[in-house]
C-alpha positions as CSV (number, residue, x, y, z in Angstrom):
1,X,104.3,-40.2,-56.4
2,X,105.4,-36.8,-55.0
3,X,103.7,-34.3,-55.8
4,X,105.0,-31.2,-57.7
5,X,106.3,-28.5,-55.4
6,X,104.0,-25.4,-54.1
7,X,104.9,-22.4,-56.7
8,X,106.9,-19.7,-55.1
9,X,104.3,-16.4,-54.4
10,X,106.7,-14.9,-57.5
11,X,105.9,-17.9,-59.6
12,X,102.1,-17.4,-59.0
13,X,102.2,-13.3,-59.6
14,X,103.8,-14.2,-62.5
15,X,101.5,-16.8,-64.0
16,X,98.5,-14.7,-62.9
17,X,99.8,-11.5,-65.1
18,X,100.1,-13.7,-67.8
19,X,96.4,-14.9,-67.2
20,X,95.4,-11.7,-67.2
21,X,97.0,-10.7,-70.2
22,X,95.8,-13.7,-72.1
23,X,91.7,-13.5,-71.1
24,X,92.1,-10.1,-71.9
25,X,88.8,-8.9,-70.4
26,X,89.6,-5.8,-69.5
27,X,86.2,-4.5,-67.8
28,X,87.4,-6.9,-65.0
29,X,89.0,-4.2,-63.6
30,X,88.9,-1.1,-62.7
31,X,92.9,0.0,-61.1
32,X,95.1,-3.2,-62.1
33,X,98.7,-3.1,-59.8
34,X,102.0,-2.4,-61.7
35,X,103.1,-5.9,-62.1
36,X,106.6,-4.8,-60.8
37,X,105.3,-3.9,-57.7
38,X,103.2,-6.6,-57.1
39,X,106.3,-8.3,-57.9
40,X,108.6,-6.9,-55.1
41,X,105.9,-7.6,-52.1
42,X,106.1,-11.0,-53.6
43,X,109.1,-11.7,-53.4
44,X,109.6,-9.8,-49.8
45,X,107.0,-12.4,-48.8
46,X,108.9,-15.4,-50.2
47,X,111.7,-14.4,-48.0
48,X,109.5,-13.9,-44.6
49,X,108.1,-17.6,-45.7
50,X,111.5,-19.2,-45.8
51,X,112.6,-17.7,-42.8
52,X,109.5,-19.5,-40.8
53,X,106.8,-16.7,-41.0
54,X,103.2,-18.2,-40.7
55,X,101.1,-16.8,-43.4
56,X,97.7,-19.2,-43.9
57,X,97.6,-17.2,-47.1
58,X,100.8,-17.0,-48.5
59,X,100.8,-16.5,-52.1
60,X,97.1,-16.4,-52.9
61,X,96.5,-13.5,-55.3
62,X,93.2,-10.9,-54.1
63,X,91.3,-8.9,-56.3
64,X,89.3,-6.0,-54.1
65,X,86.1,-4.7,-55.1
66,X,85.8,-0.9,-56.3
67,X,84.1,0.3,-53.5
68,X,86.5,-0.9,-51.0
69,X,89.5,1.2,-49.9
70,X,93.3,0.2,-51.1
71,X,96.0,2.2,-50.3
72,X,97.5,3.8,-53.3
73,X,94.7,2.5,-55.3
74,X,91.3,5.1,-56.3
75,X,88.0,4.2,-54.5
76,X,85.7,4.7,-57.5
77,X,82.4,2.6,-56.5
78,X,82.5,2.4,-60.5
79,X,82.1,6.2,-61.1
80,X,85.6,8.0,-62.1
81,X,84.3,11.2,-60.8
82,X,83.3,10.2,-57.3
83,X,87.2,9.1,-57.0
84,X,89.1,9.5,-53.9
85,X,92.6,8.1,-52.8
86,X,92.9,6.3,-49.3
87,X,96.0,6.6,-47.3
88,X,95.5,2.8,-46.3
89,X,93.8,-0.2,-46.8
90,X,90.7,-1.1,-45.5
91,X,90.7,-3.7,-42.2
92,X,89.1,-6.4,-44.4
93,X,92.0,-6.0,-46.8
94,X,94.6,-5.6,-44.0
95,X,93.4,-8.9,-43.0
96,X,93.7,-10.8,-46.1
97,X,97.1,-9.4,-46.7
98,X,98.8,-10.0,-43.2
99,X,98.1,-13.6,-43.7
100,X,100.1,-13.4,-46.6
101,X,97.7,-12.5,-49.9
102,X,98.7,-10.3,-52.8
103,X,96.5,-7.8,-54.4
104,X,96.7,-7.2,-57.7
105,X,93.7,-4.6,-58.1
106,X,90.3,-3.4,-57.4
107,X,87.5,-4.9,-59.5
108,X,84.6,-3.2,-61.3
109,X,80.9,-3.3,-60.0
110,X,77.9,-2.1,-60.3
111,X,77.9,1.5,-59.7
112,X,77.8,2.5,-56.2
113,X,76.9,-1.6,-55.6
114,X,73.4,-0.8,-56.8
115,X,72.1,-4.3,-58.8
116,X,72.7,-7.5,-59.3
117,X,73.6,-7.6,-63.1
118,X,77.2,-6.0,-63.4
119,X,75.9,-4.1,-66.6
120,X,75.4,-1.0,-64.9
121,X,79.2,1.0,-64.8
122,X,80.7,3.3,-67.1
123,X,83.6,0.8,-67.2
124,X,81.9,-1.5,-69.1
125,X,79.9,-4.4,-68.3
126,X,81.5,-7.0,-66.9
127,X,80.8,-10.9,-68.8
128,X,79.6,-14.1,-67.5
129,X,83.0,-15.9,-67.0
130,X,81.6,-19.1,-69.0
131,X,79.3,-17.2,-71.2
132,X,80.4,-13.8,-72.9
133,X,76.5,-13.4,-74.2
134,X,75.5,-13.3,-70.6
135,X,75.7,-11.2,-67.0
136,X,78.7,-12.0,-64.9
137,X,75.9,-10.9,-62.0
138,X,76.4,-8.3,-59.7
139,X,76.9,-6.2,-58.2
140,X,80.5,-7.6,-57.5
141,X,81.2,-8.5,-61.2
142,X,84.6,-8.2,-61.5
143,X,85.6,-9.7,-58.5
144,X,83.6,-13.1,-59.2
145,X,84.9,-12.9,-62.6
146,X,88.8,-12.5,-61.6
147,X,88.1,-15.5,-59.4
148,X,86.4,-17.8,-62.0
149,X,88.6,-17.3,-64.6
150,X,91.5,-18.1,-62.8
151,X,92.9,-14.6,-62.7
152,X,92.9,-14.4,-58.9
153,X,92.5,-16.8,-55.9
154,X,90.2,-15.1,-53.4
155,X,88.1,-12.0,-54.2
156,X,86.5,-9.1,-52.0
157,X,82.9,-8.3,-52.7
158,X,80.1,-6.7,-50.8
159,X,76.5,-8.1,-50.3
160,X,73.5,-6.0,-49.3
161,X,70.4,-7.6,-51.8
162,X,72.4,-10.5,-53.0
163,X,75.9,-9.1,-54.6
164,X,78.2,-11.3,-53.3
165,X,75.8,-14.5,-54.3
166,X,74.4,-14.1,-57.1
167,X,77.9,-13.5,-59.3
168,X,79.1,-16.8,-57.3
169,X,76.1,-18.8,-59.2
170,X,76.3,-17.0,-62.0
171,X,80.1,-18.2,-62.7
172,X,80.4,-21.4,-61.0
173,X,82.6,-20.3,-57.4
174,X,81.4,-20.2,-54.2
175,X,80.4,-16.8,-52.6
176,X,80.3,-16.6,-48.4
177,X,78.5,-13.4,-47.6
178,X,78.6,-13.7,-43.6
179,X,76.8,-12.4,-40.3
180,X,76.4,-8.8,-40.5
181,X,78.9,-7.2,-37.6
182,X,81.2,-10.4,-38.2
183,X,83.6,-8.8,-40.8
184,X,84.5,-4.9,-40.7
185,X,82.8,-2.6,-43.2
186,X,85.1,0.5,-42.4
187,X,86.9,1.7,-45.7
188,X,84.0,0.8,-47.9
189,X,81.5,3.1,-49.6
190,X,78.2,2.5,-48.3
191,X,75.4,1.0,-50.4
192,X,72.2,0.3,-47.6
193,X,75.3,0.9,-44.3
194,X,72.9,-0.8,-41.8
195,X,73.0,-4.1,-44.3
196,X,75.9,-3.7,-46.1
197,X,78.2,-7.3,-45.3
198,X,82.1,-7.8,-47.2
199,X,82.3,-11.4,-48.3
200,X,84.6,-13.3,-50.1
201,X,84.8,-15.1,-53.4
202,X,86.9,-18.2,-54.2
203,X,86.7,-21.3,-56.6
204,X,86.4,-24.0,-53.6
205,X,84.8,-23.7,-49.9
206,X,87.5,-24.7,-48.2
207,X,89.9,-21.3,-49.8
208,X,86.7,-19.1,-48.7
209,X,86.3,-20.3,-45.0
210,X,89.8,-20.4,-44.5
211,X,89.3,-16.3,-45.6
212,X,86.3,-15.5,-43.9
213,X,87.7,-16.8,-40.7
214,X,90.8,-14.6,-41.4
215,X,88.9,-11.4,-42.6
216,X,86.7,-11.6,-39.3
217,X,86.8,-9.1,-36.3
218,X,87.6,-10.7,-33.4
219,X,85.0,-9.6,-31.4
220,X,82.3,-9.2,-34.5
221,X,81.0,-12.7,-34.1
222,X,77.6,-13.8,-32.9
223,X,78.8,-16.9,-33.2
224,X,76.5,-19.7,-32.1
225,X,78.0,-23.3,-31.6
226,X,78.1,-25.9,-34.2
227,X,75.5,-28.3,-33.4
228,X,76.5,-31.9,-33.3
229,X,74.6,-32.7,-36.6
230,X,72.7,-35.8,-36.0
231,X,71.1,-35.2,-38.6
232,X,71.2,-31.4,-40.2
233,X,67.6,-30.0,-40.8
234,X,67.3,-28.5,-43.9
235,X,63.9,-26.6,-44.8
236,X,62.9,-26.8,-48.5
237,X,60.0,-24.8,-50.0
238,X,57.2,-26.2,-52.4
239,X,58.3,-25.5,-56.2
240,X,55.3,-23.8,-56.4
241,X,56.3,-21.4,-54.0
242,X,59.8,-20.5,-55.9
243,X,57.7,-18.8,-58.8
244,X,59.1,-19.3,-62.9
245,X,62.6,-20.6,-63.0
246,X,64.9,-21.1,-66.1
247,X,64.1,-24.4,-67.6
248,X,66.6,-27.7,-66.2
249,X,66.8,-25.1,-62.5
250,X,64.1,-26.6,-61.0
251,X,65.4,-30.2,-61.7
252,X,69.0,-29.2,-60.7
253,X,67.3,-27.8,-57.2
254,X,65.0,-30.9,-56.6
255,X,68.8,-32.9,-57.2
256,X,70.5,-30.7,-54.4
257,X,68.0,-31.1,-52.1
258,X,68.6,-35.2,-52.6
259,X,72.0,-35.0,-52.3
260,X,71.8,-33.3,-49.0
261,X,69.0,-35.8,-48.2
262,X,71.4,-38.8,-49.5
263,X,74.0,-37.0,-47.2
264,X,71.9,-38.1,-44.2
265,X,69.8,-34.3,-43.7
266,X,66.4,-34.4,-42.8
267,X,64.6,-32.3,-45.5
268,X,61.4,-30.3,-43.7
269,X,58.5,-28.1,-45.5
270,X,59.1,-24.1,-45.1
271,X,56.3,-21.8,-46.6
272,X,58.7,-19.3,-48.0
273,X,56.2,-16.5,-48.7
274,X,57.5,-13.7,-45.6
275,X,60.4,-14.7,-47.6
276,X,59.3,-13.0,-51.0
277,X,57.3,-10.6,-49.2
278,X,60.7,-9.3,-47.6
279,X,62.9,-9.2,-51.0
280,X,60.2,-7.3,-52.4
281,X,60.6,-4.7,-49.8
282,X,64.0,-3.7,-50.2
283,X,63.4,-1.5,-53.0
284,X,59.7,-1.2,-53.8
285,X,59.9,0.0,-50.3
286,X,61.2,2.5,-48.0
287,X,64.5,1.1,-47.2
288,X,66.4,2.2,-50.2
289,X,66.1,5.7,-49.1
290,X,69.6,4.6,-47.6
291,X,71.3,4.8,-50.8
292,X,70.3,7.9,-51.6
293,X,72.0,8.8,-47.5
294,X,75.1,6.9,-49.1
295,X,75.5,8.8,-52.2
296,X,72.9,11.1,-53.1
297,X,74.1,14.4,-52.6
298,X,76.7,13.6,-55.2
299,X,74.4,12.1,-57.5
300,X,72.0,14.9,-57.1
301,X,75.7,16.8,-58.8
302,X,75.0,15.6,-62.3
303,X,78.2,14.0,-63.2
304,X,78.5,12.3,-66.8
305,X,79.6,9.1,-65.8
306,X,76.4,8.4,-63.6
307,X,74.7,5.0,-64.6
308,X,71.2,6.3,-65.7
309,X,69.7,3.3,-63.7
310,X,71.6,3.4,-61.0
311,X,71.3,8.0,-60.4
312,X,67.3,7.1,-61.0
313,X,67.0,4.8,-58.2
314,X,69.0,7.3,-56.2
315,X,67.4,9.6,-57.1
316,X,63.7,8.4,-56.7
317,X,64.5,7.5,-53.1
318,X,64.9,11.4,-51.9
319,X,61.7,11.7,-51.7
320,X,60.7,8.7,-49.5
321,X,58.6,9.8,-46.5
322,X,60.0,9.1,-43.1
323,X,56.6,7.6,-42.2
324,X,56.8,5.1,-44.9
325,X,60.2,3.9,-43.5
326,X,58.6,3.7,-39.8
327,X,55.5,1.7,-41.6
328,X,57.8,-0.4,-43.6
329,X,60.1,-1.5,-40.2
330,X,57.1,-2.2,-38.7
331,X,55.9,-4.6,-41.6
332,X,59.5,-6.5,-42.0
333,X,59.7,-7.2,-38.1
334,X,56.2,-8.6,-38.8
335,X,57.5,-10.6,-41.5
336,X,60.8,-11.6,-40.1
337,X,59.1,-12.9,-36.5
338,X,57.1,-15.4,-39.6
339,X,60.1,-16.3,-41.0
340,X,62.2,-17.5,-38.6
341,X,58.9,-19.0,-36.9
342,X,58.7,-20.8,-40.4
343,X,62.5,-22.0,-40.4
344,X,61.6,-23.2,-36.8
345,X,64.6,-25.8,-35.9
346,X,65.9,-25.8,-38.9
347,X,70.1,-25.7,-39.4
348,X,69.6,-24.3,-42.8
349,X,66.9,-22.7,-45.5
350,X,68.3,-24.2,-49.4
351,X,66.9,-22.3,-52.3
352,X,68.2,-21.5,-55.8
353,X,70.5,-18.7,-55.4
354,X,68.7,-16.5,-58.2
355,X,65.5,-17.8,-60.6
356,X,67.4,-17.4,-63.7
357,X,70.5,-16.0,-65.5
358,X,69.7,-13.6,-68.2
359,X,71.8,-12.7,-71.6
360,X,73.1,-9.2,-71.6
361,X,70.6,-8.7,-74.2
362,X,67.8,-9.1,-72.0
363,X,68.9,-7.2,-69.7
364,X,69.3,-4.1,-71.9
365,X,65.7,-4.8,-72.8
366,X,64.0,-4.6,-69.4
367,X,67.1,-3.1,-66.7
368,X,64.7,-2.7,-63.7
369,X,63.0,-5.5,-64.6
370,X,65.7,-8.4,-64.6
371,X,67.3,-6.7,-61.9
372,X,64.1,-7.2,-59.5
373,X,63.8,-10.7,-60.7
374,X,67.3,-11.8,-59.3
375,X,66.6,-10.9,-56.0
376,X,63.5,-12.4,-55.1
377,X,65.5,-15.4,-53.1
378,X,68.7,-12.8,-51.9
379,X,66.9,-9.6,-51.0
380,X,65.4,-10.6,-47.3
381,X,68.5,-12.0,-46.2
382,X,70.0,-9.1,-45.1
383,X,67.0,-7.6,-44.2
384,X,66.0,-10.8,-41.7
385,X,69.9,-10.2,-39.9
386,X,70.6,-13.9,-41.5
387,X,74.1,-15.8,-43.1
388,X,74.3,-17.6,-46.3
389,X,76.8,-19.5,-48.8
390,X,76.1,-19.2,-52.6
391,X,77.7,-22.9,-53.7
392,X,78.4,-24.6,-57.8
393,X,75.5,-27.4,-56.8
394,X,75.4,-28.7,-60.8
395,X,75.1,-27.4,-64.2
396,X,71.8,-26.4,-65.6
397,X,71.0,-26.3,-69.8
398,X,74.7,-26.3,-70.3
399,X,75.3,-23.3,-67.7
400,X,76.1,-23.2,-63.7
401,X,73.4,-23.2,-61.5
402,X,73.8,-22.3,-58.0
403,X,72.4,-23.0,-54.3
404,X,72.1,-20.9,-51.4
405,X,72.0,-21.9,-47.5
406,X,71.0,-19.0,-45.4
407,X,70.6,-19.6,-41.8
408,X,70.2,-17.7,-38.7
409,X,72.8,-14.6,-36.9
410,X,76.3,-16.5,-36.1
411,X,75.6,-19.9,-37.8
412,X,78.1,-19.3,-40.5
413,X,80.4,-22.3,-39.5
414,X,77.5,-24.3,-39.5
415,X,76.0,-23.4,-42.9
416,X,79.5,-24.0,-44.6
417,X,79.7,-27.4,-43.1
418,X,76.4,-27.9,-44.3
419,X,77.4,-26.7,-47.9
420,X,80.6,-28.6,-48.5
421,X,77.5,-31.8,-48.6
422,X,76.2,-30.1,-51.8
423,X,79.4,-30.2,-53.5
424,X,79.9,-33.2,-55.8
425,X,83.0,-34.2,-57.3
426,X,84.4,-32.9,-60.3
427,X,85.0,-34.8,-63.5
428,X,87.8,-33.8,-66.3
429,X,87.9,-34.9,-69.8
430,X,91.7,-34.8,-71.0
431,X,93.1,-35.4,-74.1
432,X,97.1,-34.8,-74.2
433,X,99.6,-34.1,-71.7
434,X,97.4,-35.3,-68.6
435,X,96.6,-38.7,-69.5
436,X,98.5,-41.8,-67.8
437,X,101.8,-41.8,-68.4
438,X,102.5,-37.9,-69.5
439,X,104.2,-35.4,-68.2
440,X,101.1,-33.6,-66.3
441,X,99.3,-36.6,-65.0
442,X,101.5,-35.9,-61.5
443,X,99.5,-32.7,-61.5
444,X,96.1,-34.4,-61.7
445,X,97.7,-37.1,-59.4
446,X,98.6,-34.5,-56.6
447,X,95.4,-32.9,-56.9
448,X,93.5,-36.3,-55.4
449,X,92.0,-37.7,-59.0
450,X,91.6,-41.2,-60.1
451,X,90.9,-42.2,-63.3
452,X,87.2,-43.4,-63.7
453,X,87.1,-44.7,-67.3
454,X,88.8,-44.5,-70.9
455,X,86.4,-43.2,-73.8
456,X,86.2,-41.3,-76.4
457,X,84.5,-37.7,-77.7
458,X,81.4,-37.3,-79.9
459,X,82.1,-37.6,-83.4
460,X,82.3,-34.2,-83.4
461,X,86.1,-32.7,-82.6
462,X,89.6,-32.3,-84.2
463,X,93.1,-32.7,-82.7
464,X,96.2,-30.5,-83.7
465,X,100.1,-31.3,-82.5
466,X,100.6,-27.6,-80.5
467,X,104.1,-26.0,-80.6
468,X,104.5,-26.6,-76.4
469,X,106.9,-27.6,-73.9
470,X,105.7,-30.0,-72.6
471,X,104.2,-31.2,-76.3
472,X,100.3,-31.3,-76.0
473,X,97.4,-31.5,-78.7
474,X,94.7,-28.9,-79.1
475,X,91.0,-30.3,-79.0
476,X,88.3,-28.1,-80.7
477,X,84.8,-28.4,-81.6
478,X,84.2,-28.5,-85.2
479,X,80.7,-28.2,-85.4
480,X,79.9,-31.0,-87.8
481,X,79.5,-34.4,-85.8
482,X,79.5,-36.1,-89.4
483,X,80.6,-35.4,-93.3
484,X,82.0,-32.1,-94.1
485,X,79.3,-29.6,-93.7
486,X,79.5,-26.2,-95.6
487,X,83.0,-25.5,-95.0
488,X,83.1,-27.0,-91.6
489,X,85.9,-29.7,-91.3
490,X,84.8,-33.1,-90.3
491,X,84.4,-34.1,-87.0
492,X,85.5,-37.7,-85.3
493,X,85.8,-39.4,-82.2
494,X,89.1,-38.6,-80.1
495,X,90.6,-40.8,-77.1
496,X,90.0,-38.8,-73.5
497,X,90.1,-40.0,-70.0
498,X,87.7,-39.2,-67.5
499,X,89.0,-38.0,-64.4
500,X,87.6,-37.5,-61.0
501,X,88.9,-35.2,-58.5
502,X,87.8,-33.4,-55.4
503,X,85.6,-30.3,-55.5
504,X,88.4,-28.0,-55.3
505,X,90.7,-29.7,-57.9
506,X,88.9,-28.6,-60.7
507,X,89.3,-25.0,-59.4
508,X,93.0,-25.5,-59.3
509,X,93.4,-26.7,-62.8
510,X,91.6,-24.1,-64.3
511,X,94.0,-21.4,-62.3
512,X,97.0,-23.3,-63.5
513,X,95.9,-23.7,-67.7
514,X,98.1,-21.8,-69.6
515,X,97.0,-20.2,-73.0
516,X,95.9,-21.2,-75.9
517,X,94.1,-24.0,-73.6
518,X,90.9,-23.3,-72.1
519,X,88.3,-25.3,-69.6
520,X,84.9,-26.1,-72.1
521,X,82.2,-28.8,-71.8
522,X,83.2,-32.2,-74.1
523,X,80.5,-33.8,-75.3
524,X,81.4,-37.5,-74.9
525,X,80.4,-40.8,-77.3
526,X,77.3,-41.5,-75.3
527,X,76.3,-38.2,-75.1
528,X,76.8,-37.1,-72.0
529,X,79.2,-33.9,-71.4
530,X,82.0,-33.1,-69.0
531,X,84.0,-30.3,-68.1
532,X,87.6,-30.8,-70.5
533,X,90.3,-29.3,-71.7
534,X,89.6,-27.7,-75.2
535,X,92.0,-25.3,-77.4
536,X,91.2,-21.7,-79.0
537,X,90.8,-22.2,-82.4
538,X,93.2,-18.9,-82.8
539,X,96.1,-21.1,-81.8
540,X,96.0,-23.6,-84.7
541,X,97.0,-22.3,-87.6
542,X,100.4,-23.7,-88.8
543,X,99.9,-26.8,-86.6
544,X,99.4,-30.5,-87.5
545,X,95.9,-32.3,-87.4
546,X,96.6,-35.3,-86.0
547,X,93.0,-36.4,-85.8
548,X,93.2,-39.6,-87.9
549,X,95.5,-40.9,-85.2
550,X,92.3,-41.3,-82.7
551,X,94.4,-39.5,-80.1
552,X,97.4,-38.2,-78.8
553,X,98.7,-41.5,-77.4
554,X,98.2,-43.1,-81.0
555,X,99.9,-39.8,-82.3
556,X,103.0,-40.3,-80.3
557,X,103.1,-44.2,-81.3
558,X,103.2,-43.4,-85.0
C-alpha cells in the first residue's frame, strides 16, 4: 500500500498552530512566533525543497529554550526584566534552521536554568505533559513539554545538573545532552558556563541524533570511535546503592537492564558511590558560586519577578570562599579518577534518569528539597566531563519512567547506539477510523505497524458517533466498570485492535491527533493497559452513544 504523502512544511505549521491552540497550555511558552510569519519561511522553504535544496530537516517545527538567543525573539532566562533582544540567532539555532527546521518560539524554564522541576518562573509552571498534577521537570520545561505533546518536533534545552534529562523522563521523549565542547554554547545565558551543554529533545532517537549531529561544531568533537560491539559493556549498580525510588521504578530498571542483557550486552557491577558523592557537590558545594558569576549582579538588583528559590540560591553563593572552590576541585578530581576507574571498560553506565517524579504539590511543600532529590543520578555528569541519553525505557505505576546512559568524553555515537536497544516497540489500542479496513489504517500501515491481536476494553468505557471527516467514534472512560454508579453512566466492553509499531511511530501519531482526540492508557479485558486513542469528554455533547453496538465496526454495520 503506498503510503500517504510527506505534509508540505506549510501543512505541518499549520497543523502545529492548531495543536497549540487546542492543548492550550500556555505556560509552554514564553515568545510564541506570529503564525503568519512562521508561515511565509515555510512556505519559502517549500519552494527551495522543490527546487532540489537538501534540508535533513525540512519541515520539522523547533521550539528554543528561553535562555537561548533568537533573533527577533526576547532572551528572558524566565525573568521579564532581565530581557534583552538579539540581533541573531544563536549557532545552535543557526544549525537546526539551515537544515531546514522552523521555529515557532522560545520555551519557558526554570529561571536562569536553576532546577530541575520547571515550577520555579514567573511564567508559570510548566505541567507534566501526561499528568497536569505533576512537574513537567526542569529546568527545560517547556521545551520537553512542546515536544511531548506534539506541539513541536525537536526542542532546544540546556543541561548543566540534569535539565535536558530529567524533563525527557518525566514526559516520555528522549533527551541527548552531549560532550561538553561538541555543540556551541554562544548566544545562551550562562547557568554553571564551564558545564553548561545545549541538547536536544525529540519523541524518537533517531529525530534527535539526526539533530545533534547537525547542531554540532565541526571541530567540537572529542569523538572517540565506535567500538565494534561484540558485546557492549554496560555497568549496573546494586539497588542498594540507587537509595529510595518511587514504587514499580526499581522493577522497570531491573527490566531495562534485561532487555539490554537480552540484546546481547554484558551487564558488569559499578559501585556508584563517587557517583552520588559528585551530584551532591554541585550545590552543597562550591561550584555553584558560578551562577551567582552568571547572574548575580542582577539578581543582587531586586527585581519583582525574581523566583524566590532561584535569587536565594544566587544569592547564597556570593559568599563562597575561593578556598572552598580550590578544596572542592581537588575533592571532584579525587572522585572522578574513582569513577571512571569504577566504569573501567565499560561502553556505558545505565541508571534511572531521576529517583522519582513528584506532584506539583509536593514540590511546593519542600522546593529545595525535591529539587536536590532529582539530581542525585544527573548532577556528576557534567561535573566528571561525561555524555548521556535520557530514553522512554517503560511505564512505571501508570506514568513514564526513564533511563539514562552516560559514558565517557566523545562516546555520544556510541551511547545512542547503545540506547536505541532499550527502546521497545510501541503498542496502540484503536477503536474507529484506524482499524482494518478504515480510512486511517494506511497511516498506521506507513508507519511500519502490524496488527497483533483483536480484543476488547474493560468493561468500563463508552463510544459516541463524532461529527468528523473522516467519521470516527470517541472512546472515554466512564468510571464505573459495572451498573450505573451515582450518576456515572455504565461502562461496557468496546472492540479495539492492538497495534504494534516501531519506537518512533507512536511519536508520530501522537503529533498528527487532531482535537477532540487525545493519546490515554486503555485498560483492556484482561486487565492489562496500552497506550490508545481516547476522546475529551468536552467533545460529546450532542453526539450519539453508540456503545450497545460493541464497536464502531458493528456501528457502521447497523
Amino acid at each position: 500500500m503506498t503510503p500517504p504523502p510527506a505534509p508540505s512544511a506549510l501543512d505541518r505549521v499549520r497543523a502545529a498552530y492548531a495543536r497549540i491552540a487546542d492543548v492550550d497550555r500556555p505556560e509552554i511558552w514564553i515568545s510564541l512566533r506570529p503564525r503568519a510569519d512562521v508561515e511565509a519561511e515555510a512556505r519559502a522553504l517549500d519552494a527551495r525543497r522543490g527546487a532540489g535544496a537538501h534540508l535533513p530537516l525540512a519541515g520539522r517545527l523547533l521550539a528554543v529554550k528561553g535562555n537561548i538567543d533568537v533573533a527577533g525573539l526576547p532572551t528572558t532566562a524566565g525573568c521579564p526584566s532581565y530581557a534583552y533582544l538579539p540581533d541573531r540567532d544563536a549557532p545552535v539555532v543557526t544549525r537546526l534552521k539551515d537544515a531546514g527546521a522552523l521555529v515557532v518560539g522560545t520555551t519557558n524554564l526554570d529561571q536562569f536554568a536553576t532546577g530541575l522541576v520547571g515550577t520555579r518562573s514567573p511564567y508559570g509552571a510548566v505541567r507534566n505533559a501526561r499528568d497536569p498534577l505533576r512537574i513537567s521537570g526542569g529546568s527545560s520545561s517547556g521545551s520537553a513539554v512542546a515536544v511531548a505533546l506534539g506541539l513541536v518536533d525537536l526542542a532546544l534545552g540546556t543541561d548543566t545538573a540534569g535539565s535536558g534529562r530529567v524533563p525527557a523522563a518525566f514526559n516520555g521523549i528522549v533527551g541527548l545532552k552531549p560532550t561538553r565542547g561538541l555543540v556551541s554554547t554562544e548566544g545562551v545565558v550562562p547557568a554553571c558556563a564551564s558545564l553548561d551543554c545545549v541538547g536536544v529533545f525529540a519523541r524518537t532517537l533517531p529525530e534527535a541524533r539526526l539533530a545533534l549531529a547537525l547542531m554540532s561544531e565541526p571541530d567540537g568533537a572529542r569523538a572517540t570511535p565506535p567500538r565494534t560491539p561484540g558485546p557492549w559493556r554496560i555497568a549496573v549498580p546494586p539497588l542498594a546503592q540507587l537509595g529510595e525510588l518511587d514504587d514499580g521504578w526499581a522493577p522497570a530498571y531491573e527490566a531495562a537492564a534485561a532487555r539490554l542483557a537480552a540484546a546481547g550486552a554484558r551487564l558488569t557491577t559499578v559501585d556508584l558511590t563517587a557517583f552520588t558523592e559528585a551530584a551532591a557537590m554541585l550545590y552543597e558545594g562550591a561550584f555553584v558560586a558560578e551562577r551567582y558569576t552568571a547572574v548575580g549582579a542582577f539578581v543582587d538588583q531586586g527585581s519583582a519577578d525574581l523566583d524566590p528559590t532561584v535569587a536565594a540560591i544566587v544569592r547564597r553563593a556570593r559568599d563562597i570562599p575561593a578556598h572552598r572552590l580550590y578544596a572542592d576541585q581537588a575533592a571532584l578530581a579525587a572522585l572522578r579518577a574513582t569513577a571512571l576507574t569504577a566504569l573501567g571498560d565499560a561502553d556505558a553506565l545505565l541508571l534511572p534518569t531521576a529517583p522519582g517524579h513528584p506532584t506539583l504539590a509536593e514540590v511546593a511543600a519542600d522546593p529545595l528539597g525535591a529539587n536536590a532529590r532529582l539530581g542525585r543520578f544527573t548532577n556528576s555528569t557534567n561535573l566528571f566531563d561525561l555524555a548521556a541519553v535520557a530514553v522512554p525505557a517503560d511505564e512505571a505505576g501508570g506514568r513514564p519512567f526513564g533511563v539514562m546512559l552516560v559514558g565517557p568524553a566523545g562516546t555520544d555515537d556510541t551511547l545512542a547506539t547503545v540506547a536505541a536497544l532499550l527502546t521497545p516497540p510501541a503498542q496502540v489500542a484503536v477503536a474507529g477510523a484506524h482499524l482494518t479496513g478504515q480510512p486511517l489504517n494506511p497511516h498506521l500501515l506507513a508507519l511500519g505497524a502490524h496488527l497483533v491481536r483483536t480484543t476488547t476494553t474493560a468493561p468500563a468505557y463508552r463510544l459516541h458517533a463524532l461529527r468528523t471527516d473522516p467519521p470516527k467514534p470517541g472512546l472515554v472512560r466512564t468510571g464505573a466498570r459495572t451498573g450505573p454508579g451515582t450518576g456515572t453512566a455504565e461502562g461496557h466492553p468496546v472492540e479495539v485492535e492492538i497495534w504494534q509499531l516501531p519506537p518512533e511511530g507512536l511519536g508520530a501519531l501522537t503529533a498528527a491527533l487532531p482535537r477532540p482526540m487525545t493519546l490515554g492508557s486503555v485498560e483492556l479485558a484482561d486487565g492489562t493497559s496500552v497506550p490508545g486513542f481516547l476522546c475529551e469528554p468536552s467533545a460529546l455533547d450532542r453526539t450519539e452513544d453508540i456503545t450497545r453496538y460493541g464497536g464502531w465496526r458493528a456501528y457502521l454495520a447497523r
